[in-house]
C-alpha positions, 0 to 999 in steps of 0.5 A: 500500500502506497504511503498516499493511501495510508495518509488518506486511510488516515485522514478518513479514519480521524474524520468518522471518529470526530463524526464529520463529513468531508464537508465539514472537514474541508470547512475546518482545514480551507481545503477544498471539498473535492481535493479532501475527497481525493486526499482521501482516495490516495489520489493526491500526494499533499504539500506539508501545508495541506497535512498541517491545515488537516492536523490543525483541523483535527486539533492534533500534531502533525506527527500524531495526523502521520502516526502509524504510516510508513514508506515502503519505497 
């Protein structure tokens, strides 16, 4: 598994816990809804400001947002 789906796993993962939609996630960050929706597919590969407007959002640290993911290249 590639580490842009990992992070999009992630990035799911947290959003359900906290009961949001994607929506109201890309409200909180100022990321757009359908660059989120892709983020979340593994289809983007973000910039560290995207991950830490989504940790800041998450009201969380960027490491805590990176917990558990790996590079396998």
């Amino acid at each position: 598994m590639n580490i842009e789906l990992q992070l999009g796993m992630r990035i799911r993962y947290l959003r359900k816990l906290k009961g949001w939609s994607q929506e109201e996630l890309s409200l909180r960050s100022g990321i757009n809804k359908n660059y989120l929706s892709d983020l979340e597919r593994g289809r983007r590969n973000p910039t560290l400001v995207v991950m830490e407007k989504v940790a800041i959002a998450f009201d969380i640290p960027l490491s805590e947002l990176l917990k558990g993911i790996m590079s396998l290249r």
